[in-house]
C-alpha atoms as a printed R data frame, in Angstrom:
    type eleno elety resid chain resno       x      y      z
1   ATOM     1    CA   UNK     A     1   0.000  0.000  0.000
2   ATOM     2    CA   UNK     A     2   1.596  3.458 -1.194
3   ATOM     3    CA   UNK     A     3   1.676  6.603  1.421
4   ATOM     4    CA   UNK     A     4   2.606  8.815 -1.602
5   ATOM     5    CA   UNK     A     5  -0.843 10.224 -1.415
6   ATOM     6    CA   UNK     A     6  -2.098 13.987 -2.638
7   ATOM     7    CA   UNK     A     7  -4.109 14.948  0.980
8   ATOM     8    CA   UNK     A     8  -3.790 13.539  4.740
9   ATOM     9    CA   UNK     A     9  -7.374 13.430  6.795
10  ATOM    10    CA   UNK     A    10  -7.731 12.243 10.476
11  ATOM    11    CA   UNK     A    11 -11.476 10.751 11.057
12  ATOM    12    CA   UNK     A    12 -13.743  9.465 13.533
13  ATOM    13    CA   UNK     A    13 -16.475  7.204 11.771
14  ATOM    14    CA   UNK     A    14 -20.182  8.527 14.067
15  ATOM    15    CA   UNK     A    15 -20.185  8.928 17.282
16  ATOM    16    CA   UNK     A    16 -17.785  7.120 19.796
17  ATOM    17    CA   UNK     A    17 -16.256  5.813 16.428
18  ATOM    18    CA   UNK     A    18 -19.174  3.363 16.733
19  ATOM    19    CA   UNK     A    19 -19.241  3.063 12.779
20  ATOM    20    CA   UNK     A    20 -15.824  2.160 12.452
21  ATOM    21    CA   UNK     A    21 -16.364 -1.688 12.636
22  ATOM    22    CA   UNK     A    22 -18.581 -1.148  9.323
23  ATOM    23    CA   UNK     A    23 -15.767  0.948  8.154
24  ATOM    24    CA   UNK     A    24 -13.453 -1.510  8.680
25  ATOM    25    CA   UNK     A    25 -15.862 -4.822  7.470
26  ATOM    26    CA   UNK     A    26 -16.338 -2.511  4.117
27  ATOM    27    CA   UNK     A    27 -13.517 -1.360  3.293
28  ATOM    28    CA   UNK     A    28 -14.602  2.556  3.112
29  ATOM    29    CA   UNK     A    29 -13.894  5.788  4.745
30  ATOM    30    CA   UNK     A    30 -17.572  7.022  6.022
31  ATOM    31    CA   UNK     A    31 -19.827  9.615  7.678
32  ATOM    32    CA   UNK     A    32 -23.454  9.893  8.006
33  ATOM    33    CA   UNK     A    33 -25.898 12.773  7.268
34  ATOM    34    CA   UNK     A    34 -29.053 13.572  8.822
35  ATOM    35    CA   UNK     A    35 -32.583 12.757  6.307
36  ATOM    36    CA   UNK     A    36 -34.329 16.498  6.687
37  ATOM    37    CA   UNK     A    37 -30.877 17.935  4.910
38  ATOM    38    CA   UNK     A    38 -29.076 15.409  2.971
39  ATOM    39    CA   UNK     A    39 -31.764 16.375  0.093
40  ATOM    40    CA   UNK     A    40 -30.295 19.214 -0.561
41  ATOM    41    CA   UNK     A    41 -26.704 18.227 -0.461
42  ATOM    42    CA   UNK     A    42 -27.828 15.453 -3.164
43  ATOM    43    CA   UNK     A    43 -29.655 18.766 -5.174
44  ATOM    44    CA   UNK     A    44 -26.547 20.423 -5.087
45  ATOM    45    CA   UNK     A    45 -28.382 22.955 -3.111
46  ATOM    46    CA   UNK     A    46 -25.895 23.968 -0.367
47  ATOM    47    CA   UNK     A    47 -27.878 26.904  1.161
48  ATOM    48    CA   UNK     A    48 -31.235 24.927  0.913
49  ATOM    49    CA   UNK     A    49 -28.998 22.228  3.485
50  ATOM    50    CA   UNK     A    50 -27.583 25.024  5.321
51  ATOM    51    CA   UNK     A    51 -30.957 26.711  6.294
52  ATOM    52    CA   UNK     A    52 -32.393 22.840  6.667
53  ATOM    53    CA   UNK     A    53 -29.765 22.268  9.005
54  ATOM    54    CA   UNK     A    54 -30.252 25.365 11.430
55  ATOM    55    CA   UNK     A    55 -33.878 24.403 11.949
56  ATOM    56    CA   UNK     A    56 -33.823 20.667 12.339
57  ATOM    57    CA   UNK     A    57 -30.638 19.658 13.495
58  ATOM    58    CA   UNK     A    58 -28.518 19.078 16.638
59  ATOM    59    CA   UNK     A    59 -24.586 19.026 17.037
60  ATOM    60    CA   UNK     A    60 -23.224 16.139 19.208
61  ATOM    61    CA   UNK     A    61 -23.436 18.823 22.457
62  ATOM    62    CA   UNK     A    62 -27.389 18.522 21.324
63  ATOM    63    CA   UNK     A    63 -27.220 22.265 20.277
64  ATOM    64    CA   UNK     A    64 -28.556 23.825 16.830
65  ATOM    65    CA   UNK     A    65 -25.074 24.214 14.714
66  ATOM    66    CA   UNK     A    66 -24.537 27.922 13.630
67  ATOM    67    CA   UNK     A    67 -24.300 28.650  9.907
68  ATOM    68    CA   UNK     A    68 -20.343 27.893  9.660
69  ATOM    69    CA   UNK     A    69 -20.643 24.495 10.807
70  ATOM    70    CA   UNK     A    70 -23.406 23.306  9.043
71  ATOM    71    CA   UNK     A    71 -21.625 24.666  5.816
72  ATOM    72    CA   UNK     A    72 -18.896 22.729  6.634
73  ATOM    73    CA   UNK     A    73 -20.976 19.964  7.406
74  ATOM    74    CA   UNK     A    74 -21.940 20.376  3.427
75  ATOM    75    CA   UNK     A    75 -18.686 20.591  2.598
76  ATOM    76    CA   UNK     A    76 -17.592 17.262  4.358
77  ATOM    77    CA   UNK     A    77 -19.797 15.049  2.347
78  ATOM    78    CA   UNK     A    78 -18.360 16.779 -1.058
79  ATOM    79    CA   UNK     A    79 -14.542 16.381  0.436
80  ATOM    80    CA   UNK     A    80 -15.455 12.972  0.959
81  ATOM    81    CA   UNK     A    81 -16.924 12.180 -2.222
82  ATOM    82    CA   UNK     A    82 -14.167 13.814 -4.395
83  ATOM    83    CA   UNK     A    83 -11.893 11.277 -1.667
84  ATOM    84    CA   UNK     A    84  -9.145  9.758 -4.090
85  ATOM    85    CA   UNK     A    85  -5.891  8.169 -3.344
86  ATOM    86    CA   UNK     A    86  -6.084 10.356 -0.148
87  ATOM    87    CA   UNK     A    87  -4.517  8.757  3.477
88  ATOM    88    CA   UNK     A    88  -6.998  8.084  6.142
89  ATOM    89    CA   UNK     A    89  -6.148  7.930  9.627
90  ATOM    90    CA   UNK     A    90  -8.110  6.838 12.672
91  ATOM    91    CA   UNK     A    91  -7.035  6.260 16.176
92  ATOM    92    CA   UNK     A    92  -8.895  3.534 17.379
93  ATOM    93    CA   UNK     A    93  -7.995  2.864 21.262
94  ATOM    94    CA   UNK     A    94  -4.401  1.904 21.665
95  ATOM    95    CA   UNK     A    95  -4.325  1.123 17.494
96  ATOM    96    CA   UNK     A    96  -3.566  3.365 14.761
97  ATOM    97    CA   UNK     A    97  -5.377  2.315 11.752
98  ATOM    98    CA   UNK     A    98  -5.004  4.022  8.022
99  ATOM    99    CA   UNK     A    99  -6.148  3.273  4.568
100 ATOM   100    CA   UNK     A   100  -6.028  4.903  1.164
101 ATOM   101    CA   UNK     A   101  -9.230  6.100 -0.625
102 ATOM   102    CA   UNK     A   102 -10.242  4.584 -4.070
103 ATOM   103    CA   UNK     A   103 -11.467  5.691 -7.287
104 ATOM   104    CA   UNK     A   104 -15.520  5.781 -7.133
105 ATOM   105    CA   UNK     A   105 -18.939  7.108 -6.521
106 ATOM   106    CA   UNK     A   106 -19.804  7.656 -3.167
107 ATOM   107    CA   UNK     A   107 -22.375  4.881 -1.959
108 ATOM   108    CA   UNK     A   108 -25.648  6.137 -0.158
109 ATOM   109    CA   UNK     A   109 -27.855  3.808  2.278
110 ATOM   110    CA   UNK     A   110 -30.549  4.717  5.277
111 ATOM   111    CA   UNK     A   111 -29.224  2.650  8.129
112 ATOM   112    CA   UNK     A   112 -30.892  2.540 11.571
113 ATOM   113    CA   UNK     A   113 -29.566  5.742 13.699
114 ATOM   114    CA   UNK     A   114 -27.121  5.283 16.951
115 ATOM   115    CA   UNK     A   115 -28.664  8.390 18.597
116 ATOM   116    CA   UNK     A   116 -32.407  8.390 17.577
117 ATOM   117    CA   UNK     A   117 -33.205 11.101 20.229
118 ATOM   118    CA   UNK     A   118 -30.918 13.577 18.410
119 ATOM   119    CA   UNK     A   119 -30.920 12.758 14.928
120 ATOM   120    CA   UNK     A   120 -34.449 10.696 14.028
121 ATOM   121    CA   UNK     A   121 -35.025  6.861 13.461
122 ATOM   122    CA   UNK     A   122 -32.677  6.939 10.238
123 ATOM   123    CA   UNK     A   123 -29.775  8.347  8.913
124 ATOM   124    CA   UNK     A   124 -28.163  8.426  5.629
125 ATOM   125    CA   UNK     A   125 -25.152  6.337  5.865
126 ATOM   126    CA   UNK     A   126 -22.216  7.460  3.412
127 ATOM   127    CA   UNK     A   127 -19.146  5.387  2.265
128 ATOM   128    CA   UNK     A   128 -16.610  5.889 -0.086
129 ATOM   129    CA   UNK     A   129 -14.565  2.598 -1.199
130 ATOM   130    CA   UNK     A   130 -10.836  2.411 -0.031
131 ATOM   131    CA   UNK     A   131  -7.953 -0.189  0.202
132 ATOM   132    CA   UNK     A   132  -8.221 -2.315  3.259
133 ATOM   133    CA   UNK     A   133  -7.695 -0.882  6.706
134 ATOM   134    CA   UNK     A   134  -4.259 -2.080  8.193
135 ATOM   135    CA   UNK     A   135  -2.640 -1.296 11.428
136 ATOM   136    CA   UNK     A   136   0.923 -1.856 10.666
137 ATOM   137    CA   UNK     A   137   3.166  0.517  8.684
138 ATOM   138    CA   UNK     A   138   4.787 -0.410  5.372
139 ATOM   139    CA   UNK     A   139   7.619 -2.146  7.038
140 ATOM   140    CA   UNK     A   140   4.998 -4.562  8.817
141 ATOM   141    CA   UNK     A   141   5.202 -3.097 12.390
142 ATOM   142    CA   UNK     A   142   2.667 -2.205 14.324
143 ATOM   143    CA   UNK     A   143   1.123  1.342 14.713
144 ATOM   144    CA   UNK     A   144   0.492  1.913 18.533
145 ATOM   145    CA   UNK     A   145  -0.699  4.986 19.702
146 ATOM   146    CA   UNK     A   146   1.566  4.920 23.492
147 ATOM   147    CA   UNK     A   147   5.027  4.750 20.634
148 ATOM   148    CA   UNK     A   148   3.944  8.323 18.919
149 ATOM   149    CA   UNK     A   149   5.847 11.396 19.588
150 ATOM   150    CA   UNK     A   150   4.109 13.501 22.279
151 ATOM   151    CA   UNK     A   151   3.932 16.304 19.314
152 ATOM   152    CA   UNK     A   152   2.427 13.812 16.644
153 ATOM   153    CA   UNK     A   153  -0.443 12.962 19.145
154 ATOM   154    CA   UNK     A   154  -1.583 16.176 18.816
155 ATOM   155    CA   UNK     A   155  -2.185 16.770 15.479
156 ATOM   156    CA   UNK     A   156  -2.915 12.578 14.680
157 ATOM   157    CA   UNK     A   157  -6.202 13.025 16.709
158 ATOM   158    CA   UNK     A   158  -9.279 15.306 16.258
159 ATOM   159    CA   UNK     A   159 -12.461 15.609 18.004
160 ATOM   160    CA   UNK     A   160 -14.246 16.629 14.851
161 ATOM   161    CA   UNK     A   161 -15.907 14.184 12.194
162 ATOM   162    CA   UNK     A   162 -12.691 14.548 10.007
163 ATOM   163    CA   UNK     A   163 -10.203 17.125  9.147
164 ATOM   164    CA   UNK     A   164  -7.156 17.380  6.267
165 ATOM   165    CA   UNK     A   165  -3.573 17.476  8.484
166 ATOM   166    CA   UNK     A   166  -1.893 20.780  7.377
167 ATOM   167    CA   UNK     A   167   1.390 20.540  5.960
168 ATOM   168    CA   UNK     A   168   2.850 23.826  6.900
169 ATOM   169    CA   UNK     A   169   5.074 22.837  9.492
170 ATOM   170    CA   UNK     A   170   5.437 19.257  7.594
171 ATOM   171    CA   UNK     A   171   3.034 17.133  9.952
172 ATOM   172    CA   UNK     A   172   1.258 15.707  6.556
173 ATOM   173    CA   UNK     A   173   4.911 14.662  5.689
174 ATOM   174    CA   UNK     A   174   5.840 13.460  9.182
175 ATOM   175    CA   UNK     A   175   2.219 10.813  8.398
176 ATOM   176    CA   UNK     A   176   3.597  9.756  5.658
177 ATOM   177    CA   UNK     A   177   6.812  9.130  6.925
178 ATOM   178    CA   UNK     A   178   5.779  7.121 10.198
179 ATOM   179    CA   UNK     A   179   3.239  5.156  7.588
180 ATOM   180    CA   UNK     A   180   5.716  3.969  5.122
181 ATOM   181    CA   UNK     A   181   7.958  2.922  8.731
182 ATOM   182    CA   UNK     A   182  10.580  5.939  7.789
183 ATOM   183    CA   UNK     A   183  12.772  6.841 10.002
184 ATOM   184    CA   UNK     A   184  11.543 10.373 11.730
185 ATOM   185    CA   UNK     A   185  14.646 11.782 13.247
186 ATOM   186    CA   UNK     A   186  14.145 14.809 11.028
187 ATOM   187    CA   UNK     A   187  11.123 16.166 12.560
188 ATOM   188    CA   UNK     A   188  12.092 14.997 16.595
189 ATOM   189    CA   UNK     A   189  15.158 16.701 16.064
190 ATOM   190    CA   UNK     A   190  13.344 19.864 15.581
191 ATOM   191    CA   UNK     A   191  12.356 22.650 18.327
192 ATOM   192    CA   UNK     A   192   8.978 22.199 17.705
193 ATOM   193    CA   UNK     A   193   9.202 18.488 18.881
194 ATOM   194    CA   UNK     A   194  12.008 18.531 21.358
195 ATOM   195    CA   UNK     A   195  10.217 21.293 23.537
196 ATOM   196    CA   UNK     A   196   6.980 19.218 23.161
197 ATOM   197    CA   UNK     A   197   8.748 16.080 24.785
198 ATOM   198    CA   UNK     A   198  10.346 18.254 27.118
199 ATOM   199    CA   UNK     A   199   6.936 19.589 28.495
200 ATOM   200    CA   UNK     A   200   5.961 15.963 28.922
201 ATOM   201    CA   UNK     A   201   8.498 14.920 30.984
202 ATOM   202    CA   UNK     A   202   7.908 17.627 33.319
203 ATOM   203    CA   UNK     A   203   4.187 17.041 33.612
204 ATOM   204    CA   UNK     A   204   5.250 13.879 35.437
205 ATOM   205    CA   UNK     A   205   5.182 11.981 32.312
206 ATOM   206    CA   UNK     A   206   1.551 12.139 31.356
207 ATOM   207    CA   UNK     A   207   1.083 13.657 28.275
208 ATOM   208    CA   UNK     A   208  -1.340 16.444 27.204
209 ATOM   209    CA   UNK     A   209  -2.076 17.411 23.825
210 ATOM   210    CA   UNK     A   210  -2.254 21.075 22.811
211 ATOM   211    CA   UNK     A   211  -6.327 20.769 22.411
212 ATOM   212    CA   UNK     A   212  -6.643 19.225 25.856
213 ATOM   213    CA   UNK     A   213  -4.105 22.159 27.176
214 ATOM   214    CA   UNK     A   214  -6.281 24.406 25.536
215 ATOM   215    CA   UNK     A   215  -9.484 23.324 27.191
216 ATOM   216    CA   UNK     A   216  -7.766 22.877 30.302
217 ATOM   217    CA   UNK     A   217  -6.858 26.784 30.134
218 ATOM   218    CA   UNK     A   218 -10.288 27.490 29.305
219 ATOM   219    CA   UNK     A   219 -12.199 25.788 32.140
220 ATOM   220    CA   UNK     A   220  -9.517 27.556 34.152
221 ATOM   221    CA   UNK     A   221  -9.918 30.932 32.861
222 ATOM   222    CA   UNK     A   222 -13.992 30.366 32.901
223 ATOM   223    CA   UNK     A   223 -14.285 29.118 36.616
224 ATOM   224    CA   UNK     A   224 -12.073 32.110 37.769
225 ATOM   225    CA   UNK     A   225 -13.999 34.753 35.949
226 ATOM   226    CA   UNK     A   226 -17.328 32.645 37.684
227 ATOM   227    CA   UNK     A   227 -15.780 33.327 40.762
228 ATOM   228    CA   UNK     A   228 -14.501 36.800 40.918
229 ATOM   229    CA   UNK     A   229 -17.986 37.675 39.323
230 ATOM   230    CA   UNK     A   230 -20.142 36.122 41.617
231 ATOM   231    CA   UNK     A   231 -17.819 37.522 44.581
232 ATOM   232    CA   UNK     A   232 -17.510 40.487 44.104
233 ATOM   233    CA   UNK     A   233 -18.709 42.665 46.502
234 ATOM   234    CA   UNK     A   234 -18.497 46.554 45.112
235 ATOM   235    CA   UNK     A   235 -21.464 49.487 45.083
236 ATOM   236    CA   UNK     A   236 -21.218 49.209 40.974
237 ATOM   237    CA   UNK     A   237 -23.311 46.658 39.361
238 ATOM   238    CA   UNK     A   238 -21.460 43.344 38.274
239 ATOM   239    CA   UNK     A   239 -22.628 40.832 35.580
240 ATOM   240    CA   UNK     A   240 -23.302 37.273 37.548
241 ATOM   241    CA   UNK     A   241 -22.248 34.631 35.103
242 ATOM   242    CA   UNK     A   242 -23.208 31.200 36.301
243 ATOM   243    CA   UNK     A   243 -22.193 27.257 35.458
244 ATOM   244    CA   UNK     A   244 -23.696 24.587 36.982
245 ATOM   245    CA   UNK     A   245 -20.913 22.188 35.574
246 ATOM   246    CA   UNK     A   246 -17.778 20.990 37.053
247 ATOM   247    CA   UNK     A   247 -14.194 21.209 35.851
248 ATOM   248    CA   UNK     A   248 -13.946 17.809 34.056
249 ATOM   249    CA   UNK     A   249 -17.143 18.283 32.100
250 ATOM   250    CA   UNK     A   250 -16.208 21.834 30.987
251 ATOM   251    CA   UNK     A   251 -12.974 20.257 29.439
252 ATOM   252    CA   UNK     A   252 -14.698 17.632 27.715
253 ATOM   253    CA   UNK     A   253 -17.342 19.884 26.248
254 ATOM   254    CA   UNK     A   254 -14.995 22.183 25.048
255 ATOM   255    CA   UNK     A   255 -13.099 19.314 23.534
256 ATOM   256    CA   UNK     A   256 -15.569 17.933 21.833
257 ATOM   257    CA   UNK     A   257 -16.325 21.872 20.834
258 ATOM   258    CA   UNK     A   258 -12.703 22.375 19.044
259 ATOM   259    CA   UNK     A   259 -13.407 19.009 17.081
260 ATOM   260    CA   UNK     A   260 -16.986 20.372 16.103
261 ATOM   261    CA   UNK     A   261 -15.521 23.850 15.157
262 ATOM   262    CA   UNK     A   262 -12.347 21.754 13.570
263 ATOM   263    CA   UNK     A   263  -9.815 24.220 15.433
264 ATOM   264    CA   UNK     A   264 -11.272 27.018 13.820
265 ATOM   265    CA   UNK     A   265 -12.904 30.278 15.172
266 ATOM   266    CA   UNK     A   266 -16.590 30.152 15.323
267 ATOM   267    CA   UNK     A   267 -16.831 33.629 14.870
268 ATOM   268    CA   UNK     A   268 -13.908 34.417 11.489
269 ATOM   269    CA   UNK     A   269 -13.050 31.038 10.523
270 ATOM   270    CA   UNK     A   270  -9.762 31.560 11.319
271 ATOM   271    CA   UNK     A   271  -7.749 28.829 12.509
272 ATOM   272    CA   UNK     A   272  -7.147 28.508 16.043
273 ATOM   273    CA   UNK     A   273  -3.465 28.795 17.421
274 ATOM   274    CA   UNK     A   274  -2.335 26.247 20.052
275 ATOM   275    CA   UNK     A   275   0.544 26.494 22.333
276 ATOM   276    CA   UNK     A   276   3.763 25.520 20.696
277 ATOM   277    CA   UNK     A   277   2.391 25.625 17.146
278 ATOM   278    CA   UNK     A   278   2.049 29.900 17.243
279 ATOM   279    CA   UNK     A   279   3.261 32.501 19.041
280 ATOM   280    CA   UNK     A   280   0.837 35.097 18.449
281 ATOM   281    CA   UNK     A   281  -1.123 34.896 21.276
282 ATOM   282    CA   UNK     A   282  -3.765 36.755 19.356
283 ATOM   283    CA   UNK     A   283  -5.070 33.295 18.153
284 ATOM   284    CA   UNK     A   284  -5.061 31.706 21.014
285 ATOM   285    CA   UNK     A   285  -8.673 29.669 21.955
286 ATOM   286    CA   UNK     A   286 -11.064 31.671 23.559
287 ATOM   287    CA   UNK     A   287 -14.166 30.885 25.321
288 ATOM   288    CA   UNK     A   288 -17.071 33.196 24.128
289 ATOM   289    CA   UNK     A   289 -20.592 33.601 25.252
290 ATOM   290    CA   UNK     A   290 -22.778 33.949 22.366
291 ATOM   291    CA   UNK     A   291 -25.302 36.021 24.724
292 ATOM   292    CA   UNK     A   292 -23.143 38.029 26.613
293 ATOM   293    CA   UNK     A   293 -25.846 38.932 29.034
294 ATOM   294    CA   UNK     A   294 -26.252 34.865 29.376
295 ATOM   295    CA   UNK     A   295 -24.722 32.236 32.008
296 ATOM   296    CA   UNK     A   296 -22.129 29.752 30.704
297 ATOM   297    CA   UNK     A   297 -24.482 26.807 29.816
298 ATOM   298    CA   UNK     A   298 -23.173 24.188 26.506
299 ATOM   299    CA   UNK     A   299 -25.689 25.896 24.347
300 ATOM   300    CA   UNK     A   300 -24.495 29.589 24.853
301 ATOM   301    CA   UNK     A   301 -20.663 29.567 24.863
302 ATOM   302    CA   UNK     A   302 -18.351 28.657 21.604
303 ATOM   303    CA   UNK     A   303 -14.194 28.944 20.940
304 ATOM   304    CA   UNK     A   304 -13.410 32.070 19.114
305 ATOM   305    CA   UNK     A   305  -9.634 33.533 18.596
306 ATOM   306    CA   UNK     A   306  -8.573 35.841 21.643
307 ATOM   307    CA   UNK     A   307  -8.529 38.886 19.536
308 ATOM   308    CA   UNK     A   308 -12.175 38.378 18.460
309 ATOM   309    CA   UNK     A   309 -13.405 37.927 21.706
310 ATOM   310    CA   UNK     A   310 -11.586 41.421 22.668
311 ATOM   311    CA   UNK     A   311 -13.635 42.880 19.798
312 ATOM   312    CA   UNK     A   312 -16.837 41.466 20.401
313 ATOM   313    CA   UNK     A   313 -16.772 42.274 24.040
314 ATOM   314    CA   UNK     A   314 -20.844 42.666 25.114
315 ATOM   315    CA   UNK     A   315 -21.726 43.329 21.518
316 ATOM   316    CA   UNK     A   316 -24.420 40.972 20.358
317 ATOM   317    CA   UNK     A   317 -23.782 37.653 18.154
318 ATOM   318    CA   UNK     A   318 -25.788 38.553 15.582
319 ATOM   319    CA   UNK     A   319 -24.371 42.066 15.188
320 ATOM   320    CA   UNK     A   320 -20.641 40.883 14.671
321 ATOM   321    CA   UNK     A   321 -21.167 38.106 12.355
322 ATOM   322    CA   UNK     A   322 -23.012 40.924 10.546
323 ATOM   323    CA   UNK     A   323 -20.047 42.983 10.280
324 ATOM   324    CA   UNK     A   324 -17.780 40.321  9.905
325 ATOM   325    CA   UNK     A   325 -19.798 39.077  6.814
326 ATOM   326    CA   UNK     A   326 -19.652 42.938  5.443
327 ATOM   327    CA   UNK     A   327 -15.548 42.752  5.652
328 ATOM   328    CA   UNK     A   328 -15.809 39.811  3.758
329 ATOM   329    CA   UNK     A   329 -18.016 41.189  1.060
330 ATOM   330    CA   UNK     A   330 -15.838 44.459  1.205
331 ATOM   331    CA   UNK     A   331 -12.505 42.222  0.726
332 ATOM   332    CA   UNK     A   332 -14.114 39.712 -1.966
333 ATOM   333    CA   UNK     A   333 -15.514 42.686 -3.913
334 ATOM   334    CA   UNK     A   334 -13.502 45.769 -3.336
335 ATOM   335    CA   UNK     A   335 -16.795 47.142 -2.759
């Protein structure tokens, strides 16, 4: 099996990865799509899905997806479909699995759904043919998760449905290499990766990965302002923001969050900057209330760069993505 493939994606196969024994029984790379939108997506009617999707759909946090994400969730299906001679990857427990998609339509089937209460009795089921799964790298050796580089854990994971690994700072490369059982020494000699290992080791050898950092900063950052709010005691009036969850769900939600908005900026569609992959701090993850006057509940907060959240401050939702959509018109047009 070849790595010398055009595009690197990461994937988890529904939710849990409970598709990924059909996946795997198949032979295909696969997502599902929900039956009140994938009409549209079959119509070639991408605002028709995106306005479907805003009324009668949920996100895995059970929340109504805002207009980004449901365009990307239009956009997955077509990435998918036009899938060819692309590496797969998918973590599954201690294994590290990959394939390479084939040449082919993509094949469309209502199967039973794994979450009726959030997504209906049925759900379109969507495969797209590919070479058989294997665990092992070209070499024959096997691909355990525990033997990756601290860095390559975090960008050979993702919380969302599936994303393409960028290739700016060679991590698409560094795939291929550790599939075809290359050696690697290139990339662990670097900065990047010997400051990553370093961290490790003085975290008492458990090993975080910049989205779990980032979430962990979060929570942080959200329970203190929770606190200093609700404490204050001063003759001005003070915002109470509430949250009736604890630490450890906070930084699962807003994991699962960064997969849904695939490291991206709910607000610009920027990418999101982690620790040790930027230092403009500008970029950083940010947790914003969509309501500002609103408690943080999983249904009013979302990840947007720090900058943004500076220059939303109390402004409403609706009014920046307003503006933010004129800048783009201005910048597309000239206008």
């Amino acid at each position: 099996m070849s790595v010398q493939a055009d595009r690197v994606y990461i994937a988890n196969f529904g939710e849990g990865n409970a598709l990924w024994p059909t996946a795997r029984a198949n032979n295909t790379v696969l997502t599902i799509d929900n039956v009140g939108v994938h009409p549209f997506w079959q119509a070639g009617d991408r605002e028709g899905f995106i306005s479907a999707a805003l009324e009668t759909t949920f996100t895995a946090r059970g929340v109504r997806p805002t207009k980004q994400t449901a365009g990307r969730w239009y956009n997955l299906i077509d990435e998918l479909r036009d899938s060819e001679g692309d590496i797969w990857i998918s973590r599954q427990g201690a294994e590290i699995w990959w394939t390479v998609t084939e040449p082919g339509d993509l094949q469309e089937e209502l199967i039973a759904s794994t979450n009726p209460a959030r997504d209906g009795p049925e759900v379109w089921l969507l495969q797209k043919s590919c070479r058989p799964w294997t665990n092992r790298d070209e070499k024959g050796r096997p691909l355990l998760w525990e033997a990756l580089h601290a860095k390559a854990r975090d960008f050979l994971s993702t919380e969302a449905t599936f994303q393409s690994i960028a290739n700016d700072r060679g991590y698409a490369d560094y795939a291929r290499a550790l599939l075809a059982g290359e050696p690697l020494d290139a990339w662990h000699s670097t900065k990047l990766f010997r400051d990553k290992a370093e961290a490790s080791t003085k975290q008492g050898g458990r090993t975080f990965s910049a989205k779990e950092t980032a979430a962990m900063d979060m929570t942080r950052t959200l329970l203190h302002t929770v606190t200093q709010s609700n404490g204050q005691t001063v003759e001005r009036r003070v915002k109470e923001k509430n949250t009736d969850l604890s630490r450890e769900e906070w930084e699962a939600l807003l994991l699962r969050l960064l997969g849904e908005q695939e490291d991206r900026c709910a607000l610009t569609g920027m990418p999101l900057g982690y620790v040790g992959e930027t230092d403009d701090l500008q970029m950083r993850p940010s947790l914003d209330r969509i309501d500002s006057s609103g408690h943080y509940t999983p249904d009013n907060v979302q990840i947007v760069c720090r900058f943004m959240n500076r220059w939303k401050s109390a402004d409403h939702d609706d009014l920046v993505r307003r503006l933010l959509g004129k800048l783009r018109e201005h910048y597309r047009t000239g206008v």
